[in-house]
N, C-alpha and C positions, 0 to 999 in steps of 0.2 A: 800491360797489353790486354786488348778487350779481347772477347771470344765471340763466337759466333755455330750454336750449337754445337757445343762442346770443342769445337776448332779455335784456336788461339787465330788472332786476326792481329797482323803486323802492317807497319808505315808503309815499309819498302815499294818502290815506284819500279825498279827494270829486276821483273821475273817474267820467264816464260810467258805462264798463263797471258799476264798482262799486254804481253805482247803479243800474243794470240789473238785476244780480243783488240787491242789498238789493229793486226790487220784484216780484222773483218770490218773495222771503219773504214777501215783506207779502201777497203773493196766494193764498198756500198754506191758509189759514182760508178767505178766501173759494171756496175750489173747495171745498172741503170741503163748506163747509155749503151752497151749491148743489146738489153731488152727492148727498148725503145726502137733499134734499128733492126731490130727482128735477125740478130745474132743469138738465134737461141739454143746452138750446141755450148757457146762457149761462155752464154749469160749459165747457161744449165751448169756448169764447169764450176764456174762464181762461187754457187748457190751450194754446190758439194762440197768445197773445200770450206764455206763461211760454216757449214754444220757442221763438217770435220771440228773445224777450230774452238765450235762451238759445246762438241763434245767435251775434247780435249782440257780446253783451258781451265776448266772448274774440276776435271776429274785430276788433271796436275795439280792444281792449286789446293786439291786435299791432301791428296797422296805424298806430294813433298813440302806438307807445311808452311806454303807461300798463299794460303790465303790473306786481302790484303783490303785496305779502304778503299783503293784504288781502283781495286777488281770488282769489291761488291757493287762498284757504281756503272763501274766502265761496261761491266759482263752483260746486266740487262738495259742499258743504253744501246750497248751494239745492237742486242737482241730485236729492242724496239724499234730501231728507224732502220732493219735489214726486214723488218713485219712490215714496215709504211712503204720503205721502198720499192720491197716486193711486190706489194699489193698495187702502190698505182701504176708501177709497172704493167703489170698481167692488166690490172682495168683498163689502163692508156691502149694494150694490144687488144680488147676485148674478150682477152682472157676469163675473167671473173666481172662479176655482175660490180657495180658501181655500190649498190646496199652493203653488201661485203664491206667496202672501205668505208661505209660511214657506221656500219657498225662495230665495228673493230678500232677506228678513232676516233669514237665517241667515247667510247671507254677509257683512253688515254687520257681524253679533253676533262673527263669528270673525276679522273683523278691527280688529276693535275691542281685542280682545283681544290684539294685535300693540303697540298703543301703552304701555303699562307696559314690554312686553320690551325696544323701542327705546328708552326711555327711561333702562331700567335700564345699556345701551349707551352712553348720552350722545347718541344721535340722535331728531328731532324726527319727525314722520309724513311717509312719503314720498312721493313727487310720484308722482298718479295718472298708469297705466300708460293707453297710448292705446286698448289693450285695452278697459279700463274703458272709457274716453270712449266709443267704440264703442259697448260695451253700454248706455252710458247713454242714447245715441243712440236708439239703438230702440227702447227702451223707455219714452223719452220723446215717440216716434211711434205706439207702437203703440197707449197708452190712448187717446189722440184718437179712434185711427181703431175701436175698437171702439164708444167713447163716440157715434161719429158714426154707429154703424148703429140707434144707439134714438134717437138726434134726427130721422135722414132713411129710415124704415122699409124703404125700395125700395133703398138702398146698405147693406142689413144682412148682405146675402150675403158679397161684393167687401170689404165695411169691415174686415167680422168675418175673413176668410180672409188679409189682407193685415195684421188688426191682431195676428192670433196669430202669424205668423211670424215678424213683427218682435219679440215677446213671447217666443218660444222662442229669436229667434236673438241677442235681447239677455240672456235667462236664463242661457245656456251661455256671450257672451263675459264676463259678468259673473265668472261663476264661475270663467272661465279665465284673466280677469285676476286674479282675486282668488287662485290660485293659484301667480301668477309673483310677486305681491305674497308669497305666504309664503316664497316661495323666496327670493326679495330680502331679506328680516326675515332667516330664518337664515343667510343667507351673511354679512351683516353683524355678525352676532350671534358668530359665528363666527371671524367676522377677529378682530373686536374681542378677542376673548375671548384666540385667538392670540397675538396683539398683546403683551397684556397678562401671558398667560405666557413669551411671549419675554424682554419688558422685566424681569421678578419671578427669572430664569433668571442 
């Protein structure tokens, strides 16, 4: 059994967690088309319980030893396309500015582009940097809390000012995990490469 910072990491497919994160998939249509029809008590409803889940599922999955392959993939998958969702959402309602979404999946698109080079290495994609988690963090708080200043008009001040910080300060660790992530890619790349003219030598 591999581990995963000191956590034993198991096969096992139907735990909790796992199924926490399969229903913040399943929920990611539905905020969509709520948000889109400017349903936004109950897109905002979505968005609480996808971060509840999103708490949850990984603080279960330590706690009771169901961390799994499953989940390391499934947890920041959901993570990711509930960040895309969101975002064209709020852009489609003119929510957040348009730059926003290209600079937040532009960072996805460049590291997307990492997985063939590790590949061509013999390594699989690597374990998100806590960095990341970080930025995913906050920017998993901060659509809410913008969301939450056109449901409750009188908290659009306070919502809006606390939902862009968290938005800015999730943009930048985004970028700057996604950064150590390149640096991770070529150092690897690099060994290996090493490696491989050492042994050919």
């Amino acid at each position: 059994m591999a581990t995963a910072g000191g956590q034993a990491v198991g096969d096992r497919v139907w735990t909790l967690p796992n199924a926490l994160s399969a229903l913040r998939l399943l929920l990611v249509p539905v905020f969509v088309v709520l948000v889109v029809r400017g349903h936004d008590g109950w897109a905002l409803l979505v968005l609480a319980v996808s971060s509840a889940s999103d708490f949850l599922d990984g603080t279960l999955a330590r706690r009771w030893g169901q961390v799994t392959r499953l989940g390391q993939v499934l947890d920041p998958f959901a993570d990711r396309l509930y960040v895309l969702s969101t975002l064209l959402g709020l852009a489609w309602r003119g929510l957040v500015p348009w730059w926003l979404v290209v600079v937040l999946v532009a960072r996805d698109a460049v590291l997307a582009c990492t997985v063939p080079v590790l590949a061509s290495v013999g390594h699989g994609v690597l374990q998100v940097h806590f960095l990341g988690k970080a930025g995913t963090f906050c920017l998993l708080h901060a659509f809410p809390l913008l969301l939450l200043g056109e449901v409750v008009p009188a908290l659009r001040g306070p919502a809006g000012a606390l939902g862009w910080a968290f938005a800015l300060w999730g943009a930048g660790l985004y970028w700057w995990a996604g950064v150590l992530y390149l640096r991770q890619v070529a150092d690897l790349v690099r060994a290996e490469r090493g490696g491989r003219a050492a042994g050919g030598a």
